[in-house]
MDTraj code that builds the backbone (N, CA, C; nanometers):
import mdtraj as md
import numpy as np

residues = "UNK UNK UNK UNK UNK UNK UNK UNK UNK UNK UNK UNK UNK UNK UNK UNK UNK UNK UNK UNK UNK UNK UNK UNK UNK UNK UNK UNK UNK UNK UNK UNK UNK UNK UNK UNK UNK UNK UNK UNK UNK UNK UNK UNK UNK UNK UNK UNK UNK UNK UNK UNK UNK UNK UNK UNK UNK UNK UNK UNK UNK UNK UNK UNK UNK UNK UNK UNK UNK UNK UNK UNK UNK UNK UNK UNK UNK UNK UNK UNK UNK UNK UNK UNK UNK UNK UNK UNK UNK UNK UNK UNK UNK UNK".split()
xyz = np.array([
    [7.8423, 9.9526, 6.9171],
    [7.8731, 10.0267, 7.0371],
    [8.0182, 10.0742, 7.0281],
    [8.0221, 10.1733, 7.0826],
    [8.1677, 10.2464, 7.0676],
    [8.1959, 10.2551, 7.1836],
    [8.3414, 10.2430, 7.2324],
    [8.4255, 10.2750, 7.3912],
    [8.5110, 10.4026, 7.3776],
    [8.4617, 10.4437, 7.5111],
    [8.5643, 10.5666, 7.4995],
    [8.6011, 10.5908, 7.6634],
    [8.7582, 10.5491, 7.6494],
    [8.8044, 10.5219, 7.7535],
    [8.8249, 10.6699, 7.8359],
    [8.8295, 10.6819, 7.9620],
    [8.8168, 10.8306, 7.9947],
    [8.9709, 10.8294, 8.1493],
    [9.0057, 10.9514, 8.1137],
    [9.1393, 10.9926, 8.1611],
    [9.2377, 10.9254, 8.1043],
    [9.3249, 10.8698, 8.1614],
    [9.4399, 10.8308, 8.0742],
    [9.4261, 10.6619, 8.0913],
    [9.3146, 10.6096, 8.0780],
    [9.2857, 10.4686, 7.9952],
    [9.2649, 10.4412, 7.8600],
    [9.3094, 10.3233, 7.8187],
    [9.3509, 10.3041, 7.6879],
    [9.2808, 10.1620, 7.6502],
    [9.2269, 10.1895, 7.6017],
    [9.1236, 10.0382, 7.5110],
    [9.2371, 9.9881, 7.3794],
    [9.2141, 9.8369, 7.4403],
    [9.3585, 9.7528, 7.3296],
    [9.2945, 9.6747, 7.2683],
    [9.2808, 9.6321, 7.1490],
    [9.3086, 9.4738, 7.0888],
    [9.3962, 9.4086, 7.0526],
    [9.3870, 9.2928, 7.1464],
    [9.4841, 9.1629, 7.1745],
    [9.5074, 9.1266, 7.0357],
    [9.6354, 9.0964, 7.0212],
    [9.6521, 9.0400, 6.8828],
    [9.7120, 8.8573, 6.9528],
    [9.6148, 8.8134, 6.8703],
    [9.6274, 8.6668, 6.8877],
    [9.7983, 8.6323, 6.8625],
    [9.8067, 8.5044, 6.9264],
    [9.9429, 8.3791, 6.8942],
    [9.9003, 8.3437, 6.8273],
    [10.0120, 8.3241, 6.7703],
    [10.0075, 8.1973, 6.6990],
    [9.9369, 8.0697, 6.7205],
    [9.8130, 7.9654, 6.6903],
    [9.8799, 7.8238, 6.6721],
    [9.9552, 7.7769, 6.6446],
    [10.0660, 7.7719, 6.5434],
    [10.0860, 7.6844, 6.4888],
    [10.2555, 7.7274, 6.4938],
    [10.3503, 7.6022, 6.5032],
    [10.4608, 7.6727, 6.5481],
    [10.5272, 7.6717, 6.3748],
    [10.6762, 7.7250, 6.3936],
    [10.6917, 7.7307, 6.2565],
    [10.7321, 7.5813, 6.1624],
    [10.7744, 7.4988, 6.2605],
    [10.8162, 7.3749, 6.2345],
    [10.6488, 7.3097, 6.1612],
    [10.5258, 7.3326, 6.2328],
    [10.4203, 7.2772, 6.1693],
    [10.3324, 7.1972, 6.2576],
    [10.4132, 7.2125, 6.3903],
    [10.2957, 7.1520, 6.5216],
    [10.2218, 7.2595, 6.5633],
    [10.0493, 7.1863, 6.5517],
    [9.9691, 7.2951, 6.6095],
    [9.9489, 7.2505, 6.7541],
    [9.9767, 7.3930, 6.8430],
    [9.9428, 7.3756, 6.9492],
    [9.8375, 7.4189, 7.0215],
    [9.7776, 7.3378, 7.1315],
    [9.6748, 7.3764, 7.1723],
    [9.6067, 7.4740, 7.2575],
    [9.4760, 7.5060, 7.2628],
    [9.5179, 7.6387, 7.3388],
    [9.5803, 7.6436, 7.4746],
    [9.5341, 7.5275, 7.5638],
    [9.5945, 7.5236, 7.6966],
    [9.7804, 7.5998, 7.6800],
    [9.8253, 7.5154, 7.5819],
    [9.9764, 7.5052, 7.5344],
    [10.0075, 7.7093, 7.5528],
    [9.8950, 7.8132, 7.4810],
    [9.9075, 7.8855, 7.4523],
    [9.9532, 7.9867, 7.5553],
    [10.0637, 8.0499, 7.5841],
    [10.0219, 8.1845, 7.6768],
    [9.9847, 8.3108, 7.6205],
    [9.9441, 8.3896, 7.7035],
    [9.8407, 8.4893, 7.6410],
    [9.9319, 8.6058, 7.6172],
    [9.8790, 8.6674, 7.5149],
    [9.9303, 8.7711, 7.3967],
    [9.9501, 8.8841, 7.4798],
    [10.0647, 8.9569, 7.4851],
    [10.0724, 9.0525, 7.5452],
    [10.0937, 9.1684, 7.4289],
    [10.0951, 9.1373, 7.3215],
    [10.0925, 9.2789, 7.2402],
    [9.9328, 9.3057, 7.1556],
    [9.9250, 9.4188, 7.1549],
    [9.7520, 9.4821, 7.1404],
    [9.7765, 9.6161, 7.0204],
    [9.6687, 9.6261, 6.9429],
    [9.6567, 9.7476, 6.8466],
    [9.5881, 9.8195, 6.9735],
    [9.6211, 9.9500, 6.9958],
    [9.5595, 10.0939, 7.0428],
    [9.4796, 10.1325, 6.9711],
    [9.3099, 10.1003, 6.9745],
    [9.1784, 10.1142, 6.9425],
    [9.1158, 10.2558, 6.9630],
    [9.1685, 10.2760, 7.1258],
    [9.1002, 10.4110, 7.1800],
    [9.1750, 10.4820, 7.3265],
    [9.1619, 10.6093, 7.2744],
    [9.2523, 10.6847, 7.4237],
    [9.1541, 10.7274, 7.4963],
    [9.2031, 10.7807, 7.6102],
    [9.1400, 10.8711, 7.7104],
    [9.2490, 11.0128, 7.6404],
    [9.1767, 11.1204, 7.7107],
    [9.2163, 11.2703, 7.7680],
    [9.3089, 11.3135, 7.8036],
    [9.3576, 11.1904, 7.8923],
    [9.4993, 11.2256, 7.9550],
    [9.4510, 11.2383, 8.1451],
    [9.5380, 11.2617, 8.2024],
    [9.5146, 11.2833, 8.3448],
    [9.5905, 11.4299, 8.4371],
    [9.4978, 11.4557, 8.5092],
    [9.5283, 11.5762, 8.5531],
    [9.6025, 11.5934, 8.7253],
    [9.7180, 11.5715, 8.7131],
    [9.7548, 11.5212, 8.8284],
    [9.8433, 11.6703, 8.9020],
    [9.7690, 11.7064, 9.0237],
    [9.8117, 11.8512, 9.0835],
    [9.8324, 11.9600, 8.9904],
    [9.7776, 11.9468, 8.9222],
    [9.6807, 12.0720, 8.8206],
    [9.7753, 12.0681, 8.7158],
    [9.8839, 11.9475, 8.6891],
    [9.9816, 11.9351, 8.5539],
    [9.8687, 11.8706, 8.4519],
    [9.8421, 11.8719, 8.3546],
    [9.8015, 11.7599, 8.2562],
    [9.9206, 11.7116, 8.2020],
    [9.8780, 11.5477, 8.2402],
    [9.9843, 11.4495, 8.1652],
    [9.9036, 11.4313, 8.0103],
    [9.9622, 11.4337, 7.9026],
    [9.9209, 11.3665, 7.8481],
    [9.9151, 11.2271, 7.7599],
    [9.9037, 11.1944, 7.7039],
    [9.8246, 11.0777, 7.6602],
    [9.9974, 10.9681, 7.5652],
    [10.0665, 10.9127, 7.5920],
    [10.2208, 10.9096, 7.5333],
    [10.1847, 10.7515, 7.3706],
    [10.0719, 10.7194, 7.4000],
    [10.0069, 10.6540, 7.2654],
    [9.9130, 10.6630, 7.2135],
    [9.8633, 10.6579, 7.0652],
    [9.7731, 10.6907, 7.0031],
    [9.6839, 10.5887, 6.9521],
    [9.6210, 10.6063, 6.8915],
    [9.5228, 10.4990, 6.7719],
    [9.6005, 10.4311, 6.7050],
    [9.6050, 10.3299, 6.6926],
    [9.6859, 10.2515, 6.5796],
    [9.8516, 10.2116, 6.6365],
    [9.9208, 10.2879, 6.7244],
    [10.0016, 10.2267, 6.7554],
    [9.9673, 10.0595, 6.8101],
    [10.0977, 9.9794, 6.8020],
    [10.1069, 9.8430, 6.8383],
    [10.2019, 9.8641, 6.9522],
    [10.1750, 9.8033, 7.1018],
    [10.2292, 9.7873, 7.1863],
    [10.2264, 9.6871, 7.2769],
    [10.3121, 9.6432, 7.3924],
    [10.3477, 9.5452, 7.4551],
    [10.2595, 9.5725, 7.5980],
    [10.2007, 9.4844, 7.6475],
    [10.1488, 9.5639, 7.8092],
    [10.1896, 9.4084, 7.8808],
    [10.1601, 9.4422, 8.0139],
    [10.1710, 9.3538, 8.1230],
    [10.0585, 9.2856, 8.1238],
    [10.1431, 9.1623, 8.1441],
    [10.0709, 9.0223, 8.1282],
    [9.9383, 9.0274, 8.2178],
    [9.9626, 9.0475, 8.3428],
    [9.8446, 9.0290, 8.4546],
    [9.7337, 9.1948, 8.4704],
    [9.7563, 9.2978, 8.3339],
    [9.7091, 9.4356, 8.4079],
    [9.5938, 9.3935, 8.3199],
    [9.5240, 9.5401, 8.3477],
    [9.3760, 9.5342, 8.2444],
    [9.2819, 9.4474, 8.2830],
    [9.1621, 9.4828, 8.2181],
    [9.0415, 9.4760, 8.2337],
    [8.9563, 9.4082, 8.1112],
    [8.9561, 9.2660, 8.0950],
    [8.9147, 9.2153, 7.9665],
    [8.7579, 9.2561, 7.9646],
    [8.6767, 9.2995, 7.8382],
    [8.5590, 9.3201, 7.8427],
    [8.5399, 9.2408, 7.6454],
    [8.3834, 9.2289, 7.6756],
    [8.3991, 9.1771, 7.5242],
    [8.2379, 9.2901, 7.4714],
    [8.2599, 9.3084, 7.3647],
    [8.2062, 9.4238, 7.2828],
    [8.1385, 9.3650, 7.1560],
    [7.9938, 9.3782, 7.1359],
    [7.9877, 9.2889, 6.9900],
    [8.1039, 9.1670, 6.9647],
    [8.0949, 9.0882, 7.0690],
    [8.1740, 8.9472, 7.0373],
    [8.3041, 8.9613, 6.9997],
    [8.3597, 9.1239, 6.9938],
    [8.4812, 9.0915, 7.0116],
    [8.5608, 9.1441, 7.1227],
    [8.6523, 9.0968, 7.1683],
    [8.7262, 9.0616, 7.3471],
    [8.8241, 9.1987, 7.3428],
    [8.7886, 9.3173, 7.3632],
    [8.9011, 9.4099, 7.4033],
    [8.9648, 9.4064, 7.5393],
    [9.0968, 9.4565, 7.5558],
    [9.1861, 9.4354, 7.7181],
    [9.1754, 9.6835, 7.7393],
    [9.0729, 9.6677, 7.8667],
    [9.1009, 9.8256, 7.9196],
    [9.2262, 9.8153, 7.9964],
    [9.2895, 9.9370, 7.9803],
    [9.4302, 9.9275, 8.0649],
    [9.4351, 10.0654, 8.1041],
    [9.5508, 10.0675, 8.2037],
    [9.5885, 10.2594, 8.2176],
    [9.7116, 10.3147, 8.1838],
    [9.7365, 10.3818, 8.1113],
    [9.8533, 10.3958, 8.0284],
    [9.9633, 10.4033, 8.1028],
    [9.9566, 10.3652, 8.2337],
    [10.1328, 10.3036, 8.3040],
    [10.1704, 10.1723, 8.2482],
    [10.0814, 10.0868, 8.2276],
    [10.0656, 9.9564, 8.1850],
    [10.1360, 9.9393, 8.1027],
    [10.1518, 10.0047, 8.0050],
    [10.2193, 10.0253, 7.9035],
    [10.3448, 9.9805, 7.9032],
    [10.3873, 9.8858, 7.8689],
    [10.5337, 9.8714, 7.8435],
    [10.6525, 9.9087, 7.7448],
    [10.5684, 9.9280, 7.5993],
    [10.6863, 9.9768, 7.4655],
    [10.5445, 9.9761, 7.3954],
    [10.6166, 10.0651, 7.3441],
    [10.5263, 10.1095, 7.2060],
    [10.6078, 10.0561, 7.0673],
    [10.5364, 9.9381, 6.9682],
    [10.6310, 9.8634, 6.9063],
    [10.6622, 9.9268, 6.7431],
    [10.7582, 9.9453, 6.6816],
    [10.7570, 10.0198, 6.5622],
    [10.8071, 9.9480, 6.4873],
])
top = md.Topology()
chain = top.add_chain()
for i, resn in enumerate(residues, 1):
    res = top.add_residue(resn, chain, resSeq=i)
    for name in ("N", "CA", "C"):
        top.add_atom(name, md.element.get_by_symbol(name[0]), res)
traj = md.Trajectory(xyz[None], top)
């Protein structure tokens, strides 16, 4: 199945934490807080706001930072993508 996010929503994959710290203690998941940086999988169109089109300010493959509490977790063939709307967006990482 394929997603295709529509207007200016943006389909992410979460890139996991770490377990394991660098010293060599693995920690558990409780221990873990959740990953706020994601590969950009899929765009929307962009949005059409009082007849301007905004468009779309990340692509496929960029790596970026979003807000901890935004988005919309869905899981896809067993694997867990985060939908967001490209305000969410915090940095685009290079």
């Amino acid at each position: 199945m394929k997603i295709k996010p529509l207007f200016d929503r943006v389909v992410l994959l979460p890139i996991e934490n770490e377990s394991e710290t660098k010293g060599g203690i693995l920690l558990p998941m409780a221990a873990q807080e959740k990953s706020q940086l994601a590969t950009v999988v899929a765009v929307g169109s962009g949005e059409n706001i009082d007849g301007k089109q905004i468009g779309m300010q990340v692509k496929v493959g960029d790596k970026v930072l979003y807000g901890k509490f935004t988005g919309t977790e869905i899981n896809v063939d067993d694997v867990k993508y985060v939908v967001i709307r490209q305000p969410d967006i915090l940095a685009v990482i290079e």
